[in-house]
C-alpha positions, 0 to 999 in steps of 0.5 A: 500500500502506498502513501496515497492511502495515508493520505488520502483514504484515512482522512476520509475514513476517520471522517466518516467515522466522526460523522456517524458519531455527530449523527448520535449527538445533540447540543444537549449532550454537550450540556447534560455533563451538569447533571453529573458534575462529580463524575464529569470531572473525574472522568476529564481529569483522567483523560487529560492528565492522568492517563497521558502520565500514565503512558509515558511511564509504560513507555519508559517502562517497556524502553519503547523510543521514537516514532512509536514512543510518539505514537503511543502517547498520540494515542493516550491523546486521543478521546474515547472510542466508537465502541465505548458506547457499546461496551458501556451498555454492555456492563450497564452503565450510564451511556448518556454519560458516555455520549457526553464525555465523548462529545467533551473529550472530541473538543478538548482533544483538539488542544490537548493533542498537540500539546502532548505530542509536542511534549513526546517530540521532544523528549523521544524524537531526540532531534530527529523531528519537530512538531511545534505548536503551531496554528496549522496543526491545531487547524489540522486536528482540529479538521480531522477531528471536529468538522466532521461532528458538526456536520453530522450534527447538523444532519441530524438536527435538520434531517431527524428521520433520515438520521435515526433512520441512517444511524445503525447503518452509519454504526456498521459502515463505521465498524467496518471502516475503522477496522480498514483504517488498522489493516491498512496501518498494519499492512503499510507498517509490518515491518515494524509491526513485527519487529516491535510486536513484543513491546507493542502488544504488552504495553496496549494490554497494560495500558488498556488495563489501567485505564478501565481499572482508573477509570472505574475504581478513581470514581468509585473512590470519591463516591460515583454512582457505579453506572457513573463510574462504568460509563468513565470506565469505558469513556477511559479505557478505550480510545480512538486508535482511528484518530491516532491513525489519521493524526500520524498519517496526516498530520505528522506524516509518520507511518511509523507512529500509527503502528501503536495505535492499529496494535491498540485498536485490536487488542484493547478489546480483550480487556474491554470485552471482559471489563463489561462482562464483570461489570455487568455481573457485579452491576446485576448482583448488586441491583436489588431483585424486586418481589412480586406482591 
């Protein structure tokens, strides 16, 4: 596969993505994190500061150096993933809270994205490369990421049928896109794939881990409802590896930095599948049984 797919096909493709995702959203979902104010900010605390921590310490952990180092954090980045949604309703969490820490986390990605992957330049690129924060990648982001949200936003506000009529197929069309977008990466990168599968494999399975763990245990901690604390989880636990793809693809114009991000995007549903299986167990024993009169 050549760079035009890199290019060309992934901005399309995560665009896609991000549409079906406008298509679910509405301004009230912006605004309904008031309702849960506690746990709204618990879950943005560890998006923004704890997790990218996090990251970094794992890659200091496994040696991991460069390009993929970058990648990694690029992903640690990115906000919560399509699937999130899924995976919260599978454990019986509270996914209107998982809409709107996913509407919240696409904006704030925008300016917290560049951020730490100019940090990680800095501290693993050794010289070798430069991302600054300059305005044009901020716009870039900011197109890759967000444009696409408003105008499926827009759709489903001025076209409500076409849109709930059009959602489910969207979601499939989505699915089957992003699992395109990791193929692809894993196809034009397999070289380095291979020769860094060992690292790579360990460190998503530990990440994915820690953060469903952070994402469900931190608000529990300071007193989250536990379909709260569920729907964080998720929201946390499992990023965007599509947007890490696009972003190293077209921005950074780095293969070699969307490889964590397809490693990711497969393994991490190990961890989330049996996260939103025991939490569905525990949310399920825990609910009182009501008896019939």
């Amino acid at each position: 596969m050549g760079s035009t797919i890199f290019a060309v096909f992934l901005p399309l493709a995560l665009a896609l993505v991000m549409f079906g995702l406008g298509l679910t959203l509405t301004v009230d979902d912006f605004a309904r994190v008031l309702r849960y104010p506690k746990a709204a900010v618990i879950a943005l605390a560890c998006q923004m500061v704890l997790l990218p921590a996090v990251c970094f310490g794992l890659i200091y952990l496994f040696q991991l150096t460069g390009a993929l180092a970058v990648g990694m954090v690029l992903l640690a980045a990115s906000p919560g993933g399509p699937s999130a949604n899924l995976f919260s309703h599978i454990a019986g969490g509270n996914v209107a809270l998982n809409i709107s820490l996913t509407a919240i986390n696409s904006v704030l990605a925008v300016f917290t994205m560049p951020l730490l992957v100019a940090l990680a330049f800095n501290r693993f690129m050794d010289g070798a490369g430069s991302f600054g924060l300059r305005p044009d990648k901020f716009a870039q982001v900011f197109a890759i990421v967000l444009i696409p949200v408003a105008i499926g936003m827009w759709v489903h506000r001025r076209f409500t049928g076409w849109s709930e009529r059009m959602r489910g197929n969207v979601k499939i069309l989505s699915i089957v896109v992003l699992a395109l977008v990791v193929l692809a990466a894993v196809a034009k990168n397999f070289e380095t794939l291979t020769e860094n599968i060992g690292k790579l494999a360990s460190l998503s399975l530990l990440f994915a881990v820690i953060s469903l763990a952070v994402g469900y245990f931190l608000p529990r901690l300071f007193g989250v409802d536990a379909d709260q604390a569920i729907a964080s989880a998720m929201e946390i636990g499992i990023h965007n590896g599509a947007i890490a793809i696009a972003v190293a693809g077209s921005v950074l114009h780095s293969d070699a930095m969307a490889v964590p991000g397809a490693v990711y995007g497969v393994l991490m549903n190990i961890p989330a599948a049996i996260a939103a299986y025991l939490l569905a167990r525990y949310v399920r024993q825990d609910r009182p049984v009501s008896v019939s009169a």
